[in-house]
C-alpha positions as CSV (number, residue, x, y, z in Angstrom):
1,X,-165.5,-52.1,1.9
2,X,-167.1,-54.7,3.7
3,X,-165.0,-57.9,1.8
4,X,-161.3,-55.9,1.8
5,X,-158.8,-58.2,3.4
6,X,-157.4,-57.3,7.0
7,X,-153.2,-56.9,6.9
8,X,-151.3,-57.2,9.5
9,X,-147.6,-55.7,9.8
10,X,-144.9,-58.4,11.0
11,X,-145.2,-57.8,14.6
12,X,-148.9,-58.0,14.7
13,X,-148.6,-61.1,13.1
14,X,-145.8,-62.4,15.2
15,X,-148.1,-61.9,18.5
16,X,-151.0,-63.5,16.6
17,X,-149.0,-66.6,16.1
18,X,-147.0,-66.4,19.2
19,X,-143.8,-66.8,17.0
20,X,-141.0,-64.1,16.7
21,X,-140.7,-61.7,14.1
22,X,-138.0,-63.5,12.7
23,X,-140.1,-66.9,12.3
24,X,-142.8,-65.0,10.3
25,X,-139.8,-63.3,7.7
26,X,-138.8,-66.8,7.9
27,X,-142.3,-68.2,6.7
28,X,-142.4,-65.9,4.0
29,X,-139.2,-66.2,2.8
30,X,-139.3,-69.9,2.3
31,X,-142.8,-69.7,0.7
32,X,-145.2,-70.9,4.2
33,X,-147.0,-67.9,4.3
34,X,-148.2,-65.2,1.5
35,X,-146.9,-61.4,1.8
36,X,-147.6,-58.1,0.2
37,X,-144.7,-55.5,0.1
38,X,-145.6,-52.2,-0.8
39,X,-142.4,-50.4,-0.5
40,X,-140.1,-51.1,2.1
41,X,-143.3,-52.5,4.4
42,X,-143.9,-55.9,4.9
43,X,-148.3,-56.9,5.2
44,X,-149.5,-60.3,5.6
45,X,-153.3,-61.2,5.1
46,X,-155.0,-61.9,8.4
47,X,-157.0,-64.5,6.6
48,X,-153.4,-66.3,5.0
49,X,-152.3,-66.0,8.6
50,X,-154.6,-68.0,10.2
51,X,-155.2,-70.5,8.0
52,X,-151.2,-71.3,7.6
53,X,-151.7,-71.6,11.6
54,X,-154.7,-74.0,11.3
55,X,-152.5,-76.2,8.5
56,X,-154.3,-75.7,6.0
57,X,-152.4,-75.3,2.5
58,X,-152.0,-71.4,2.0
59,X,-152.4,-69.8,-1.7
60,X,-148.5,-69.7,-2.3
61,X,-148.2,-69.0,-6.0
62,X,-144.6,-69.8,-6.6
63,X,-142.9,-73.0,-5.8
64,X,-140.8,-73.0,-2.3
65,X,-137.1,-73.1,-2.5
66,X,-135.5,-76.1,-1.9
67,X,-133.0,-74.9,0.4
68,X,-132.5,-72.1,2.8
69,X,-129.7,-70.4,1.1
70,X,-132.5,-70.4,-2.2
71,X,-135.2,-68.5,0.4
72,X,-132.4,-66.0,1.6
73,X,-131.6,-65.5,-2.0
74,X,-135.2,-65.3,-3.7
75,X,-135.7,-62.4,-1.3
76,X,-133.0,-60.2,-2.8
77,X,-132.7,-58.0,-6.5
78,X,-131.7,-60.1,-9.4
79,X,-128.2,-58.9,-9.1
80,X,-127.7,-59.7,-5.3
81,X,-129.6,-63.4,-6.2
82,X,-126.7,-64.1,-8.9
83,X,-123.7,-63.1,-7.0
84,X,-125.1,-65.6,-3.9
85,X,-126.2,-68.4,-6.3
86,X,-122.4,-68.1,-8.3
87,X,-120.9,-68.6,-5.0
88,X,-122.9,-71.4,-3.5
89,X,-121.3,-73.4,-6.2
90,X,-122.5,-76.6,-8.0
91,X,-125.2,-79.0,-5.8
């Protein structure tokens, strides 16, 4: 069990980076920084932590939004994500 990654919960990692808890929901939510959620909890690698503190590119599979109310909404169930996207209207 030597190599199994280290997780943090949100607030560990929010004192690691000196951010608030809602800058690292933030990060994840807009694709920075690489979270698990089992069940309602929210674990971030240590490892993914750092190195998205260092700069370096982190292992985000999926493309980031391209704006904020595409984060918020990518975040949600499939029914909460069409009802926001149908009201945002056309771009």
């Amino acid at each position: 069990m030597k190599d199994a990654p280290t997780f943090l919960l949100l607030a560990e990692a929010a004192d690691i980076s000196r951010a608030s808890i809602s800058t690292v929901r933030w990060w994840i939510e807009t694709g920075k920084l690489r979270a698990h959620r089992p069940g309602r909890r929210v674990l971030i690698e240590r490892s993914a932590l750092l190195a998205f503190l260092r700069g370096e590119p982190g292992p985000v599979e999926a493309a980031a939004p391209t704006t904020a109310h595409e984060a918020i909404a990518a975040s949600w169930g499939d029914r909460q994500r069409k009802r926001a996207l149908r009201r945002s209207g056309p771009r």
